[in-house]
Phi, psi and omega in degrees: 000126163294136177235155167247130152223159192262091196299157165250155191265127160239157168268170196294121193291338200248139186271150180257109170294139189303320134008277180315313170300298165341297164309325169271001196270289177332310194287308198286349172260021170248008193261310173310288173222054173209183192243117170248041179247322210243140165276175180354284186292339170250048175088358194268182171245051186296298180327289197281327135321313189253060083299318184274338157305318194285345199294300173315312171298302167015268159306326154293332126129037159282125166307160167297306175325298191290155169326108154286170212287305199306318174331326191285309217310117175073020181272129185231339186208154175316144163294195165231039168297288172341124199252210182234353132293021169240358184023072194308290239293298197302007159270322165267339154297312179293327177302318160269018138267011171277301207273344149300341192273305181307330175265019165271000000 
């Protein structure tokens, strides 16, 4: 037997800790103004980027599956890659309550 259901919108389960943030301020000026397309050994900081991200999911209680929050950055709507087990829209709730908090 088939059922319909109806996601509910909830608020964000995980408190953004001054940690987190740290971590994301970090992640997002290495997202900004350094180049994280080359790794290390060839001059780039890629490495040192996708460690503060996944670091960054973590601390937030993201599953490996789901979107991570830097994936949103300049994002206004899901790709359309994106299935609804990945749960973009909740990456980007964390993504604006990061960028609110950072900017108090």
């Amino acid at each position: 037997m088939t059922t319909k259901r109806t996601a509910i919108r909830r608020a964000l389960k995980a408190n953004i800790t001054p940690l987190a943030l740290q971590t994301y301020v970090r992640a997002r000026d290495l997202l900004d103004n350094h180049d994280i397309e080359r790794w290390e050994e060839r001059g780039g900081r890629r490495r040192e980027y996708l460690d503060a991200a996944d670091a960054l999911d973590v601390m937030l209680g993201r599953k490996p599956w789901q979107t991570s929050i830097m994936d949103c950055v300049g994002e206004e709507a899901a790709p359309d890659y994106v299935t609804p087990t990945n749960d973009w829209q909740g990456a980007r709730d964390f993504l604006t309550a990061l960028e609110e908090a950072a900017s108090r």
